[in-house]
mmCIF file of the N, C-alpha and C atoms, coordinates in Angstrom:
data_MODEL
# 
_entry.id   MODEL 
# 
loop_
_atom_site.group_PDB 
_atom_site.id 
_atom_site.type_symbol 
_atom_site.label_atom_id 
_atom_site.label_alt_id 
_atom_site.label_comp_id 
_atom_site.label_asym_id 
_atom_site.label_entity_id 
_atom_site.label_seq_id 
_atom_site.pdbx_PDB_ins_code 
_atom_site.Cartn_x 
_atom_site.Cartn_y 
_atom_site.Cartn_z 
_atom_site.occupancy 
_atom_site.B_iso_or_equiv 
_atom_site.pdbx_formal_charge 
_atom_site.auth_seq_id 
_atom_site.auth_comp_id 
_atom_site.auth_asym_id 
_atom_site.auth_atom_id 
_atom_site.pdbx_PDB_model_num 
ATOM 1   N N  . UNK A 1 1  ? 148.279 83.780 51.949 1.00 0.00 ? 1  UNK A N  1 
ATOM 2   C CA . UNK A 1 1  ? 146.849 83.943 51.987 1.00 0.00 ? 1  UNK A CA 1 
ATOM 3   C C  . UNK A 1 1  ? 146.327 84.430 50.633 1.00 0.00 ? 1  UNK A C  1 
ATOM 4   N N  . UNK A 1 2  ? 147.127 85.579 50.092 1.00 0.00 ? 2  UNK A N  1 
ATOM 5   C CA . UNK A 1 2  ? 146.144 86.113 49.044 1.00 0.00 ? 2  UNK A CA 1 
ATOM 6   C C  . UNK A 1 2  ? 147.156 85.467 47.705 1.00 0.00 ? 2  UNK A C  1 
ATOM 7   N N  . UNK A 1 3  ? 147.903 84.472 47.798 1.00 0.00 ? 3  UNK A N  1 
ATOM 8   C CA . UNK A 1 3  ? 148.635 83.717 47.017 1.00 0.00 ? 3  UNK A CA 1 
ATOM 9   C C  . UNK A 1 3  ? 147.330 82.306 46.622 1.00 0.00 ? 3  UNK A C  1 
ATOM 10  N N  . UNK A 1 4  ? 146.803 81.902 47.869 1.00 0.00 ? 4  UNK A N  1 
ATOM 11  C CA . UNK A 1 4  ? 145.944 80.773 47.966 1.00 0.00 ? 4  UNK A CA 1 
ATOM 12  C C  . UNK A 1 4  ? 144.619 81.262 47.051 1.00 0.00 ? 4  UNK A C  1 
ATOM 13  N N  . UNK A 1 5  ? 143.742 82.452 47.194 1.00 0.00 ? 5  UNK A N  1 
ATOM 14  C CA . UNK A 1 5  ? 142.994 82.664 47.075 1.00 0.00 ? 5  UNK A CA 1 
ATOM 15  C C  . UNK A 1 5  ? 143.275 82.813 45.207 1.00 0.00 ? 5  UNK A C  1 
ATOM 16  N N  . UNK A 1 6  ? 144.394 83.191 44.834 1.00 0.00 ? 6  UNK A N  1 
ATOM 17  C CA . UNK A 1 6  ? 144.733 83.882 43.105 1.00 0.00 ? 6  UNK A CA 1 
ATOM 18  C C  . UNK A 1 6  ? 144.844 82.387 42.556 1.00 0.00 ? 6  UNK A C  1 
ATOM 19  N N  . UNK A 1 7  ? 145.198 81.105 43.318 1.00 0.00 ? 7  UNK A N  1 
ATOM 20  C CA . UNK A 1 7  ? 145.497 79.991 42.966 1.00 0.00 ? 7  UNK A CA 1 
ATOM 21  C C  . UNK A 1 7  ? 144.031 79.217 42.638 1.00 0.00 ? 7  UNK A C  1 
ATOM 22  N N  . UNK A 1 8  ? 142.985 79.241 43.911 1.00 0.00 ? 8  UNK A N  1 
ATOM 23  C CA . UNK A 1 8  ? 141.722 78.950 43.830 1.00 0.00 ? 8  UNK A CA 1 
ATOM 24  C C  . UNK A 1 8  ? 140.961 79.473 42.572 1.00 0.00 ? 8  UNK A C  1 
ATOM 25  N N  . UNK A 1 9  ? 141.480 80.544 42.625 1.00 0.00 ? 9  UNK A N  1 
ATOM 26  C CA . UNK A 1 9  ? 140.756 81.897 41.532 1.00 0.00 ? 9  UNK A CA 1 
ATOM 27  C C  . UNK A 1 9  ? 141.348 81.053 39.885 1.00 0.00 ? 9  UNK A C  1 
ATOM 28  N N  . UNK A 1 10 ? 142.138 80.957 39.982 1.00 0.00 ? 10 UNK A N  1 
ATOM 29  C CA . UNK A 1 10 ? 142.677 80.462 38.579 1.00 0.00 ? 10 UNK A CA 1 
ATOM 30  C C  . UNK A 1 10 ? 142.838 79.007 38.217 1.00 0.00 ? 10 UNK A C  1 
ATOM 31  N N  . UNK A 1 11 ? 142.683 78.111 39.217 1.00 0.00 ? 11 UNK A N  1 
ATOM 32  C CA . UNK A 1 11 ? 141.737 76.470 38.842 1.00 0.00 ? 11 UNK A CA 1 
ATOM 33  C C  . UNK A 1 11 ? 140.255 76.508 38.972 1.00 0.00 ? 11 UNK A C  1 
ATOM 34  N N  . UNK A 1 12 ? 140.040 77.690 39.586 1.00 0.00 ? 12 UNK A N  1 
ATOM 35  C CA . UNK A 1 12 ? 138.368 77.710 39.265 1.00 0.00 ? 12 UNK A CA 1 
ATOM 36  C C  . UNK A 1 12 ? 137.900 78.151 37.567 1.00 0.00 ? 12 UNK A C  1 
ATOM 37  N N  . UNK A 1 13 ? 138.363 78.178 36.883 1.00 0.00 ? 13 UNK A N  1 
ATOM 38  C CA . UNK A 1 13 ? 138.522 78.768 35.367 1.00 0.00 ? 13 UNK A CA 1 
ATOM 39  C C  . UNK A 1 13 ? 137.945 77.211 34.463 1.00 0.00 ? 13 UNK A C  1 
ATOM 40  N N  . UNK A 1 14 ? 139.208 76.614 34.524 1.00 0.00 ? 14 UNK A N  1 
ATOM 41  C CA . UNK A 1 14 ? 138.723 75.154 34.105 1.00 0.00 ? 14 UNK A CA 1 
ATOM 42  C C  . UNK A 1 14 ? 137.431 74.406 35.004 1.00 0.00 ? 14 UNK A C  1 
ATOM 43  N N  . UNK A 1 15 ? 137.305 74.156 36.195 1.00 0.00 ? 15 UNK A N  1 
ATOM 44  C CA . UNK A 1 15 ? 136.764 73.582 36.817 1.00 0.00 ? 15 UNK A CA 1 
ATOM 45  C C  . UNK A 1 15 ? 135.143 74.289 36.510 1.00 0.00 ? 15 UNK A C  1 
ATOM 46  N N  . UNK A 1 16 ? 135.067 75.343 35.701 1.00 0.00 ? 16 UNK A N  1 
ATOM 47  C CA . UNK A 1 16 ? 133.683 75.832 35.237 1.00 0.00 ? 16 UNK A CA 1 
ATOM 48  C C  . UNK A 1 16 ? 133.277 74.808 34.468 1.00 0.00 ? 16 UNK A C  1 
ATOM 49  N N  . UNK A 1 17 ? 134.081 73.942 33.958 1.00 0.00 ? 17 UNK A N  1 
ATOM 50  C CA . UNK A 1 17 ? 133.747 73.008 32.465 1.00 0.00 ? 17 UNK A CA 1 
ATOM 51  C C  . UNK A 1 17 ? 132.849 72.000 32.985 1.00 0.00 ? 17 UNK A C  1 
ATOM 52  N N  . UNK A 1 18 ? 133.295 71.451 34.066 1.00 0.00 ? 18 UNK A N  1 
ATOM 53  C CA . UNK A 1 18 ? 132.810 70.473 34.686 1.00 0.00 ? 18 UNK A CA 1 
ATOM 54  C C  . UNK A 1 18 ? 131.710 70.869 35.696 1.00 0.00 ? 18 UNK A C  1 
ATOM 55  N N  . UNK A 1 19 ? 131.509 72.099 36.032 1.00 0.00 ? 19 UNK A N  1 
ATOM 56  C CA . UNK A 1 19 ? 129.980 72.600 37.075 1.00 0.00 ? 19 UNK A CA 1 
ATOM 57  C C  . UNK A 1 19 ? 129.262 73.091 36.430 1.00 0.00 ? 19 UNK A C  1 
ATOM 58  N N  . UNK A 1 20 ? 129.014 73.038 35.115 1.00 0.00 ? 20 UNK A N  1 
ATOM 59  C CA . UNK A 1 20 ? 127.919 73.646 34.064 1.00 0.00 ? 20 UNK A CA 1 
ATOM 60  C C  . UNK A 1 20 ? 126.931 72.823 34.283 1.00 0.00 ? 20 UNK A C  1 
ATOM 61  N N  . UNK A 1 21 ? 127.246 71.539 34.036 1.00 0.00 ? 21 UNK A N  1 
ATOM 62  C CA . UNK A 1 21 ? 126.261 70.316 33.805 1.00 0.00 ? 21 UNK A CA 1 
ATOM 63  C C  . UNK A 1 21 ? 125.454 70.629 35.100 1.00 0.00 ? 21 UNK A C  1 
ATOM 64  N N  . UNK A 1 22 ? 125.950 69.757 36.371 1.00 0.00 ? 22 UNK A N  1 
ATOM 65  C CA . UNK A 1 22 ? 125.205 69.819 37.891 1.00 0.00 ? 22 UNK A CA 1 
ATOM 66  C C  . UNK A 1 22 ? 124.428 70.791 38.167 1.00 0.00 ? 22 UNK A C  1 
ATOM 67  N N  . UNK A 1 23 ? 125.046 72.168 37.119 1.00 0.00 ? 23 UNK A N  1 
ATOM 68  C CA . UNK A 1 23 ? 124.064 73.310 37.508 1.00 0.00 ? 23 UNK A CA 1 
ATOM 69  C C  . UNK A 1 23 ? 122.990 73.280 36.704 1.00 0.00 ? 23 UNK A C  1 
ATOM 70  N N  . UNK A 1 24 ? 122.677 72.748 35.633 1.00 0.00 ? 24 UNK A N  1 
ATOM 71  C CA . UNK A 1 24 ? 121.899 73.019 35.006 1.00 0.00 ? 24 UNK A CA 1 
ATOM 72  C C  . UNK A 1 24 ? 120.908 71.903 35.263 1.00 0.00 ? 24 UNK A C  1 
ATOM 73  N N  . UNK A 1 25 ? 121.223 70.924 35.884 1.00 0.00 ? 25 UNK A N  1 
ATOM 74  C CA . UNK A 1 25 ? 120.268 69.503 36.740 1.00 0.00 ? 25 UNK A CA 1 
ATOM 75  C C  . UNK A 1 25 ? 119.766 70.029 37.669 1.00 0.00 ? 25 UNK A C  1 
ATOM 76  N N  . UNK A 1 26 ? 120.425 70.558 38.353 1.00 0.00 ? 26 UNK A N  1 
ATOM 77  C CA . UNK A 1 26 ? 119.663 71.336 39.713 1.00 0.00 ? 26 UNK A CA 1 
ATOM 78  C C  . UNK A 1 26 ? 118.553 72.038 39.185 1.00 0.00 ? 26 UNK A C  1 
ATOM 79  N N  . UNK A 1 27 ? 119.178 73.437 38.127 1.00 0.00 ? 27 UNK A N  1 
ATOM 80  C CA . UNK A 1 27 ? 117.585 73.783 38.098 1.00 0.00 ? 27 UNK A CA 1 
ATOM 81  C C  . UNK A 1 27 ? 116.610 73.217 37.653 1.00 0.00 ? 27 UNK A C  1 
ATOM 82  N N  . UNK A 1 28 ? 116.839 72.374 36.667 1.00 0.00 ? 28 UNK A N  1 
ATOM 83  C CA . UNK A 1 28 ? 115.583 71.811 36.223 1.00 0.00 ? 28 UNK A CA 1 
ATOM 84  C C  . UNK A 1 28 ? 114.995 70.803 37.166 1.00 0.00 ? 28 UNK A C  1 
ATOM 85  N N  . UNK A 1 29 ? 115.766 70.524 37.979 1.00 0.00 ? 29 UNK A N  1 
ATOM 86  C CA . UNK A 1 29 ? 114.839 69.914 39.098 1.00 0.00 ? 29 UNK A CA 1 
ATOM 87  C C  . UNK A 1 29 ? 113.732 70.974 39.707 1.00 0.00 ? 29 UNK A C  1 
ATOM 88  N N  . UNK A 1 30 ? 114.622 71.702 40.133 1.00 0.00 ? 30 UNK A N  1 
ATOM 89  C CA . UNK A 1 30 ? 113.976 72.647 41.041 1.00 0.00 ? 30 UNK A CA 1 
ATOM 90  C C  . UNK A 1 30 ? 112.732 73.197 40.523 1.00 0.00 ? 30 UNK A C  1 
ATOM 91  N N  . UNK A 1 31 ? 112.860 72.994 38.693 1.00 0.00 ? 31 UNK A N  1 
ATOM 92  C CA . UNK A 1 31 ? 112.251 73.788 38.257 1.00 0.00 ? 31 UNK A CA 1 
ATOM 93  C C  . UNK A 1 31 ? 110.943 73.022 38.142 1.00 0.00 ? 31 UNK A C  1 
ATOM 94  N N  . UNK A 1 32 ? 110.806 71.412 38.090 1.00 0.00 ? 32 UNK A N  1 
ATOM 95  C CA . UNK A 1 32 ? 110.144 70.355 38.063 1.00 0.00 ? 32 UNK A CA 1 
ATOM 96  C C  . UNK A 1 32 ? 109.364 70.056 39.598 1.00 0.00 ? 32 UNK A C  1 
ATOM 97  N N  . UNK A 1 33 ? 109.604 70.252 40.293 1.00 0.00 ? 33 UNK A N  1 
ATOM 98  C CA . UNK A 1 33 ? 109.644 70.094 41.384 1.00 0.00 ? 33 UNK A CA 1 
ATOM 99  C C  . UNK A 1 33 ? 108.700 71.153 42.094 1.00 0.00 ? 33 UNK A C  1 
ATOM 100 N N  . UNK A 1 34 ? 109.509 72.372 41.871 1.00 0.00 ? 34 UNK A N  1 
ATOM 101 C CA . UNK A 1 34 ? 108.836 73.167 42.877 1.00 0.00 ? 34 UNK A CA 1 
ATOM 102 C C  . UNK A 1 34 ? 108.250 74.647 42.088 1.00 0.00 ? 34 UNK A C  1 
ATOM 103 N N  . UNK A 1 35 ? 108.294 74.615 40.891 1.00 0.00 ? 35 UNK A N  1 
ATOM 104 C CA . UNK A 1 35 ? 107.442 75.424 39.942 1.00 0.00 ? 35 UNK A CA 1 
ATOM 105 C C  . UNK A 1 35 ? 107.871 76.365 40.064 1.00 0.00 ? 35 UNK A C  1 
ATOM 106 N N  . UNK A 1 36 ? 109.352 76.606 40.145 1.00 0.00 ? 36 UNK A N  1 
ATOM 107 C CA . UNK A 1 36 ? 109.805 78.248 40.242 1.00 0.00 ? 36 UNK A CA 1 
ATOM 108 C C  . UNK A 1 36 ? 110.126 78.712 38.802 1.00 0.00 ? 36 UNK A C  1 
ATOM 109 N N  . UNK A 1 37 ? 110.148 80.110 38.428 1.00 0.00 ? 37 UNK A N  1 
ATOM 110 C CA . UNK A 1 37 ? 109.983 81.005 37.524 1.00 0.00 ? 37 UNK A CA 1 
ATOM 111 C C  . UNK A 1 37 ? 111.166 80.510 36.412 1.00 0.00 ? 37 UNK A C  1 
ATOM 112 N N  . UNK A 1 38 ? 111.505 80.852 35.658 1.00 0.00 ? 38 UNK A N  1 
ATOM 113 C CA . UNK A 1 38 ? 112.563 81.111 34.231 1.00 0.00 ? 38 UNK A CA 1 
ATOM 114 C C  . UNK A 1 38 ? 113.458 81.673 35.450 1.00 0.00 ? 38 UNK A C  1 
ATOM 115 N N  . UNK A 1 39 ? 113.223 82.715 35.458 1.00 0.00 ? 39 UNK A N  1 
ATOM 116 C CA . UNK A 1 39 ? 114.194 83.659 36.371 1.00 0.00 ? 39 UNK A CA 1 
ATOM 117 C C  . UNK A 1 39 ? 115.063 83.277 37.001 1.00 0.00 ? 39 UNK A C  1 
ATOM 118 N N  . UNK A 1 40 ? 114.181 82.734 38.217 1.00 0.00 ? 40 UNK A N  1 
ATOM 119 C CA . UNK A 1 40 ? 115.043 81.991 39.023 1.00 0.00 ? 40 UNK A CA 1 
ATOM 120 C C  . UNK A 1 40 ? 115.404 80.542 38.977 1.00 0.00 ? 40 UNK A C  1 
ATOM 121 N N  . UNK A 1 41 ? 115.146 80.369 37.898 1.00 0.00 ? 41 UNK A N  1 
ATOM 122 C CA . UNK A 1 41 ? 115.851 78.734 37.469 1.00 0.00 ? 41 UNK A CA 1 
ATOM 123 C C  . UNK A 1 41 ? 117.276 79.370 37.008 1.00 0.00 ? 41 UNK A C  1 
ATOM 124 N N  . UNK A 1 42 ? 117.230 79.967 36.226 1.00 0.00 ? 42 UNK A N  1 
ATOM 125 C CA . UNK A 1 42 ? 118.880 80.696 36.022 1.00 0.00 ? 42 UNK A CA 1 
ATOM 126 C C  . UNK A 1 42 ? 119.332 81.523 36.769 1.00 0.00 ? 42 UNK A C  1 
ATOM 127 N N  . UNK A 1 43 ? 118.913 81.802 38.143 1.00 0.00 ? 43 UNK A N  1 
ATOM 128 C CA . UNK A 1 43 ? 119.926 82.552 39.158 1.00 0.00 ? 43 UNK A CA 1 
ATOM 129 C C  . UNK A 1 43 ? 120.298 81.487 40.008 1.00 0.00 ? 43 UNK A C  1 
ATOM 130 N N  . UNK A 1 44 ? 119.340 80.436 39.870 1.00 0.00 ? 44 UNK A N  1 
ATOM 131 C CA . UNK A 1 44 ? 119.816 79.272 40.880 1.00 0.00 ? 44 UNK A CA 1 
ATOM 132 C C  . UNK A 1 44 ? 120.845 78.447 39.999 1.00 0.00 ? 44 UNK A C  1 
ATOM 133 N N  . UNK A 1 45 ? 120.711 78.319 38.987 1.00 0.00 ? 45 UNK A N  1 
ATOM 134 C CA . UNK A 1 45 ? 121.850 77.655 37.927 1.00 0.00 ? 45 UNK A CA 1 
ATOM 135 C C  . UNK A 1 45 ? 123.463 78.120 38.147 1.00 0.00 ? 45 UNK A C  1 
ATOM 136 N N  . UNK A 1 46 ? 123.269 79.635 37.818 1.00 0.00 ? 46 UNK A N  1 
ATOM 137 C CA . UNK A 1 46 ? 124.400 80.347 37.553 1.00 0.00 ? 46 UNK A CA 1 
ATOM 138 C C  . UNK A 1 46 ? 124.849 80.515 39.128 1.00 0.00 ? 46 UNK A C  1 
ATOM 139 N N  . UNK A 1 47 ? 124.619 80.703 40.400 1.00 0.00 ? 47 UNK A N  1 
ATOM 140 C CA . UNK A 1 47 ? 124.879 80.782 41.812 1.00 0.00 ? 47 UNK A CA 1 
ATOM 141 C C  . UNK A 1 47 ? 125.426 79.449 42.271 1.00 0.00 ? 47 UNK A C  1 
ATOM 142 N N  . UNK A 1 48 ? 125.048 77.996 41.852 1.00 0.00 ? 48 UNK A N  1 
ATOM 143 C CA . UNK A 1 48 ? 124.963 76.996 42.225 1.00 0.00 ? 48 UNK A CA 1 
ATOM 144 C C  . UNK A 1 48 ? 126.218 76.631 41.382 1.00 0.00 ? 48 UNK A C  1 
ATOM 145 N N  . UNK A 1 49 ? 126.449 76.879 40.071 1.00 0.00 ? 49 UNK A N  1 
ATOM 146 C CA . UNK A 1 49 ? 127.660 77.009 39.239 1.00 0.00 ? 49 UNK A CA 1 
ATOM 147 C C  . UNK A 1 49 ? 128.857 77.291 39.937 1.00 0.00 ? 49 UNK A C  1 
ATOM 148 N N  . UNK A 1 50 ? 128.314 78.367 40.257 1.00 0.00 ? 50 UNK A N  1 
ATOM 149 C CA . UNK A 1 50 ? 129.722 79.336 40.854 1.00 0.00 ? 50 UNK A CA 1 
ATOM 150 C C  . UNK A 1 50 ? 130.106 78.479 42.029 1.00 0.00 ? 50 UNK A C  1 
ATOM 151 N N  . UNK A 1 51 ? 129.728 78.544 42.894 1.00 0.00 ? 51 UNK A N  1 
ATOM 152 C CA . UNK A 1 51 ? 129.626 77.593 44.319 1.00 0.00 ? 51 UNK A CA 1 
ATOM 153 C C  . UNK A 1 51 ? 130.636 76.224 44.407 1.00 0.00 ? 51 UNK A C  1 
ATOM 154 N N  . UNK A 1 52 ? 130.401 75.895 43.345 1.00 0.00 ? 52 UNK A N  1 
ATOM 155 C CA . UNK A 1 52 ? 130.358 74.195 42.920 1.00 0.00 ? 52 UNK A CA 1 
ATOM 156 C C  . UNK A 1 52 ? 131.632 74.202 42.713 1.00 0.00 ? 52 UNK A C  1 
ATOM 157 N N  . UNK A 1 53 ? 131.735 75.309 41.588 1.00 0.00 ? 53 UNK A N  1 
ATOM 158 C CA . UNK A 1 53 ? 133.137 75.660 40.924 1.00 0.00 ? 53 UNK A CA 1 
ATOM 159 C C  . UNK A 1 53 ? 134.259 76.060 42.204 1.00 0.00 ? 53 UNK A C  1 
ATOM 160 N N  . UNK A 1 54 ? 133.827 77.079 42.733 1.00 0.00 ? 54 UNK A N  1 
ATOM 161 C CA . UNK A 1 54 ? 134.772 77.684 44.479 1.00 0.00 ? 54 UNK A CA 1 
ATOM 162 C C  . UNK A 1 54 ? 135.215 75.963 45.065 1.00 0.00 ? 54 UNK A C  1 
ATOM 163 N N  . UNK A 1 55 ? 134.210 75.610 45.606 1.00 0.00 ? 55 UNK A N  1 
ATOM 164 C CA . UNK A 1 55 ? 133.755 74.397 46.169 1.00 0.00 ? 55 UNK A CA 1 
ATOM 165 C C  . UNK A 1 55 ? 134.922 73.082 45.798 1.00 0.00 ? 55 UNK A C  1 
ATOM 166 N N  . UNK A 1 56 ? 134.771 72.804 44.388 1.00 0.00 ? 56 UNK A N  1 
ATOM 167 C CA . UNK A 1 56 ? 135.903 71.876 43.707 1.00 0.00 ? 56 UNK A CA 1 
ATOM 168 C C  . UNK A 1 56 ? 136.847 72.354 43.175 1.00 0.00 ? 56 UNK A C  1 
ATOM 169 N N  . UNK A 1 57 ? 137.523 73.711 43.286 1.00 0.00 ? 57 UNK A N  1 
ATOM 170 C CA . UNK A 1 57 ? 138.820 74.537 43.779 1.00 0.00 ? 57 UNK A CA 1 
ATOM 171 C C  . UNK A 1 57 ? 139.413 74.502 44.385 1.00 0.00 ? 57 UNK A C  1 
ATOM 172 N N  . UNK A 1 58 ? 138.373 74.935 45.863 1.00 0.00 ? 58 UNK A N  1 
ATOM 173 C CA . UNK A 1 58 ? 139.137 74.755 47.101 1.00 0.00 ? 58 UNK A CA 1 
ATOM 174 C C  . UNK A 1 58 ? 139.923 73.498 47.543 1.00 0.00 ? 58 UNK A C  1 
ATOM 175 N N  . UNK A 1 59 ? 138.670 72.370 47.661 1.00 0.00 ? 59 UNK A N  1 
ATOM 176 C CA . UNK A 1 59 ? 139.285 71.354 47.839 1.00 0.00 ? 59 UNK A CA 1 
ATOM 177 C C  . UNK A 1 59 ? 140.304 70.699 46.840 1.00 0.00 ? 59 UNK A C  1 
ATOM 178 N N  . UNK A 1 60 ? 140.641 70.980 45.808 1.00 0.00 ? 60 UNK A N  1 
ATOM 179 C CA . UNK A 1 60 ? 141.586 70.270 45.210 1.00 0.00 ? 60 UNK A CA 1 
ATOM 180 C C  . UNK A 1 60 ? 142.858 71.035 45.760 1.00 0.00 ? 60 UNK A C  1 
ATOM 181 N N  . UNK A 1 61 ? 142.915 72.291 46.007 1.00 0.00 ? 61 UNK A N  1 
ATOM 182 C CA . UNK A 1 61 ? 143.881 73.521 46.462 1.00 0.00 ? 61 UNK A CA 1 
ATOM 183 C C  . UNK A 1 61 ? 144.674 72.476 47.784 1.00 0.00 ? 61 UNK A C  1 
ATOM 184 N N  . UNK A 1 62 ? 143.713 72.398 48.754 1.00 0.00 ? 62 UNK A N  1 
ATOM 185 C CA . UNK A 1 62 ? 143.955 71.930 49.830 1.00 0.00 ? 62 UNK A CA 1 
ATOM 186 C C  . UNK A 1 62 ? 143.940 70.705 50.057 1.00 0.00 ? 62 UNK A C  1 
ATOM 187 N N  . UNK A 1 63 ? 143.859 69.395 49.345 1.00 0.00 ? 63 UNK A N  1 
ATOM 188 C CA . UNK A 1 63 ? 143.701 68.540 49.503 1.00 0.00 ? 63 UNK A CA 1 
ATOM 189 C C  . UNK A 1 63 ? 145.240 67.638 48.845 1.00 0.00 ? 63 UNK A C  1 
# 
């Protein structure tokens, strides 16, 4: 269990390279779209990053 999670934890490192981009499309959609702040264009960036990154970890972990 906490072997899986240090494994996820440490292909999620590289896999940041590749969820920068998607995150930074999202906000500017969002930001186009629905007129939200500076602020929260980069908490939704950097949250949506992270996510993405867990997200295409996991499944490569387990797949």
């Amino acid at each position: 269990m906490i072997q899986d999670i240090v494994m996820i934890l440490v292909m999620g490192v590289p896999m940041l390279l590749f969820s920068v981009y998607p995150g930074i499309k999202i906000g500017e959609y969002l930001e186009e779209k629905y007129c939200i702040s500076e602020r929260t264009k980069r908490l939704v960036m950097i949250i949506f990053t992270i996510l993405f990154t867990l997200t295409m970890s996991t499944l490569l972990h387990f797949i």
